[in-house]
C-alpha positions as CSV (number, residue, x, y, z in Angstrom):
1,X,-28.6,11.2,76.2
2,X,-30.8,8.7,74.4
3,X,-32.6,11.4,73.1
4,X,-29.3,12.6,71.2
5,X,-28.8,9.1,70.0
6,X,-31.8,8.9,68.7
7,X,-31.2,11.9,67.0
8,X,-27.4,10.5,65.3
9,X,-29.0,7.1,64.3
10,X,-32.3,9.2,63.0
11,X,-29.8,11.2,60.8
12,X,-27.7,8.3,59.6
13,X,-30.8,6.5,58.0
14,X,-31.6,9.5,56.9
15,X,-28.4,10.0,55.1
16,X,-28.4,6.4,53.8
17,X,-31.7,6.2,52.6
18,X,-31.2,9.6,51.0
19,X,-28.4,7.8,49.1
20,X,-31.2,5.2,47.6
21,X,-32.8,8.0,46.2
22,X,-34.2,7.4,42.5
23,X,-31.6,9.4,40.0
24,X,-32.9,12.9,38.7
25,X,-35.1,12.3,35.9
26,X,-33.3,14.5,33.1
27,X,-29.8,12.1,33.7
28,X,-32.0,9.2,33.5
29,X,-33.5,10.5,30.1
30,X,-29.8,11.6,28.8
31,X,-28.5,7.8,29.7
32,X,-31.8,6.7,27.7
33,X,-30.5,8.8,25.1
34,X,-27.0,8.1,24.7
35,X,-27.8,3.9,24.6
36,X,-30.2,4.4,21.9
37,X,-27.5,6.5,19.9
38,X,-25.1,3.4,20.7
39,X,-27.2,1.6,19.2
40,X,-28.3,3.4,16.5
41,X,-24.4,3.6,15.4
42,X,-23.7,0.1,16.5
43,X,-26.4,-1.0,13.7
44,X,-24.9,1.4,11.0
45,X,-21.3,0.2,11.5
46,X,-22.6,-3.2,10.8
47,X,-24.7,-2.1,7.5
48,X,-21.6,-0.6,6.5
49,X,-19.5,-3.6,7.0
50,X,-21.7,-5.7,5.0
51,X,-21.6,-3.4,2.5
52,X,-18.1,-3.4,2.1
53,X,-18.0,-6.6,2.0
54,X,-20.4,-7.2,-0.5
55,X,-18.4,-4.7,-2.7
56,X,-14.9,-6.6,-2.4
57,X,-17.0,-9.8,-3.4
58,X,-18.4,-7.5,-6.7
59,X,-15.1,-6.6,-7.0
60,X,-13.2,-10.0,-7.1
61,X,-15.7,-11.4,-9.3
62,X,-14.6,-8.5,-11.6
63,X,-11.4,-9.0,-11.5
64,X,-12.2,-12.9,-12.2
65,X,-14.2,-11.7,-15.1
66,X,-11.2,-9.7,-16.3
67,X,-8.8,-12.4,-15.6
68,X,-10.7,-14.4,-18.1
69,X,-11.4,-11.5,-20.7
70,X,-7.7,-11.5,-20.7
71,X,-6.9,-14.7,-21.2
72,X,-8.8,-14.9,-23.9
73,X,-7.1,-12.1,-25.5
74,X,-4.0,-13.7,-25.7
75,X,-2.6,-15.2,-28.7
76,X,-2.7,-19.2,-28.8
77,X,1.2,-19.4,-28.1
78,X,1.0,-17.5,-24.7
79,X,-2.4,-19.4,-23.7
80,X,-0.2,-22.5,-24.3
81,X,2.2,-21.4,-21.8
82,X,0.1,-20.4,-19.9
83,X,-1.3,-23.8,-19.5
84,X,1.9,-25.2,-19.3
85,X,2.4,-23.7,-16.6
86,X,-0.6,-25.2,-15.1
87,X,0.8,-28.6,-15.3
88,X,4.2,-27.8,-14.1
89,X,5.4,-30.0,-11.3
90,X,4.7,-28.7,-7.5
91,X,7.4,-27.1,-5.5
92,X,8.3,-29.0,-2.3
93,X,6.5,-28.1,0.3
94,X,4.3,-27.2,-1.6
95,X,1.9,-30.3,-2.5
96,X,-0.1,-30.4,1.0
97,X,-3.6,-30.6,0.6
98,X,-5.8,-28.4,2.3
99,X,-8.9,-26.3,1.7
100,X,-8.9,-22.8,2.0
101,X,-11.8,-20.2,1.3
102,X,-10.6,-16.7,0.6
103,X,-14.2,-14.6,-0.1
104,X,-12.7,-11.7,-1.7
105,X,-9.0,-10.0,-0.4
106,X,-5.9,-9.0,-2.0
107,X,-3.7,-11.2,-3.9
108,X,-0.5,-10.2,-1.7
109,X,-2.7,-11.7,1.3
110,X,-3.2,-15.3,-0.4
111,X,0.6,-15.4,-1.4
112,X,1.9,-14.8,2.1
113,X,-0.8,-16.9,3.9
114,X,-0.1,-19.8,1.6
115,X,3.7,-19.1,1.9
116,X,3.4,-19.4,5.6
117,X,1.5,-22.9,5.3
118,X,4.1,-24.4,3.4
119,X,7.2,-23.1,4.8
120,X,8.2,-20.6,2.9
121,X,9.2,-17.5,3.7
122,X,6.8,-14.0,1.8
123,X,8.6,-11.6,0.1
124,X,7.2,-7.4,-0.5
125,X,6.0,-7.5,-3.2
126,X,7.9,-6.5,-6.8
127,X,6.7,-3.4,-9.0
128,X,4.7,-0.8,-7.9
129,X,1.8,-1.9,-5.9
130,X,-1.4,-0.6,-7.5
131,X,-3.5,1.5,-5.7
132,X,-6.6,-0.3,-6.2
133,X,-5.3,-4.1,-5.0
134,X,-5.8,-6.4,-7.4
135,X,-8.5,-9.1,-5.7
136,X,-9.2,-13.2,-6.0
137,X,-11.3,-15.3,-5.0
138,X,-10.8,-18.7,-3.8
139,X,-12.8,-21.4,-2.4
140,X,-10.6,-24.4,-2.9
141,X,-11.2,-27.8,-1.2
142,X,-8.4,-30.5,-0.9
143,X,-6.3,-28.6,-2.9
144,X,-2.5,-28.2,-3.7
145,X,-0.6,-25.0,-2.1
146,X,0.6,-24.7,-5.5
147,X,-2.8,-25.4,-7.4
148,X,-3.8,-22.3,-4.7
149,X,-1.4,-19.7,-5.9
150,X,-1.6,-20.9,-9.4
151,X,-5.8,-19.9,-9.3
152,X,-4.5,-16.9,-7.8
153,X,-2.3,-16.4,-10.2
154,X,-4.6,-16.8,-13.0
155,X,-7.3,-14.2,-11.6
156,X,-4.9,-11.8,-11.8
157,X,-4.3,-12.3,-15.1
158,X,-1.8,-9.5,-16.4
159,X,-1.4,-7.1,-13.9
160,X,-0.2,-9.7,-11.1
161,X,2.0,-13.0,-10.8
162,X,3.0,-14.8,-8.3
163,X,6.6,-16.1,-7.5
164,X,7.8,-19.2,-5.9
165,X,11.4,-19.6,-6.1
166,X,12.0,-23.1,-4.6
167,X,15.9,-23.6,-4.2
168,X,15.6,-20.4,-1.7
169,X,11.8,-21.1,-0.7
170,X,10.3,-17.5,-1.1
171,X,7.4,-16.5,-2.4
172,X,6.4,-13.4,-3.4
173,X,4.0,-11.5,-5.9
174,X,5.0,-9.6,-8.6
175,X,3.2,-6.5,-10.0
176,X,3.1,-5.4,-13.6
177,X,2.1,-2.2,-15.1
């Protein structure tokens, strides 16, 4: 009898231990495998979202560039207006000073965010949307809401405006073609 116990217990290490065995080589090498192509598309996802986001920055300073080629295409009426409508007084709501840095985006992205920080409710957009999105740039410290979407504004020169109606405290952005 203790023979046969012997027997049960020698078989039930065995078992157990046999469990603990090391993994077959080849699965061990395809595991090795797999991590390093993880990896390997871990690292080009990454170089791929720096590079897009080195190409929106290229492309907002582009748009700045053409913002300002435009501008200075304009006749010296409308450039008057234009800066008249720089010193125009600040909605309400709209006079909070904050800083906000906005590397390179859409200008449909700065409206609504700064609409949302003052209150107001976004509006879609007006005119047809262009397929490229028209991109700014802004790095503003202890600035106006309204000094905010006025830059905005500005960068987009004549393709984009941006709308703040006050009495009904929407804002939206409005596209020209």
């Amino acid at each position: 009898m203790n023979q046969i116990k012997f027997a049960v217990s020698l078989l039930v290490v065995s078992a157990t231990l046999a469990g603990c065995q090391t993994r077959n080589p080849k699965v061990a090498e395809d595991q090795k495998s797999r991590l390093s192509e993880t990896v390997t598309l871990q690292q080009q996802l990454l170089s791929t979202a720096d590079a897009i986001e080195r190409n929106s920055q290229l492309l907002a300073e582009a748009s700045n560039t053409r913002a300002a080629v435009e501008k200075a295409q304009l006749s010296p009426t409308q450039q008057l207006k234009m800066d008249k409508a720089a010193n125009t007084k600040e909605p309400y709501g709209m006079t909070a000073k904050i800083s906000f840095v906005w590397e390179a985006g859409p200008i449909q992205e700065v409206a609504r965010q700064m609409a949302i920080r003052s209150g107001y409710e976004y509006m879609q957009p007006e005119g047809s949307v262009p397929a490229i999105p028209v991109m700014v740039k802004i790095n503003a410290r202890e600035q106006s809401i309204a000094s905010i979407l006025r830059d905005a504004g500005l960068q987009a020169g004549s393709r984009a405006d941006i709308v703040v109606d006050e009495a009904r405290r929407k804002v939206l952005v409005r596209f020209f073609d």
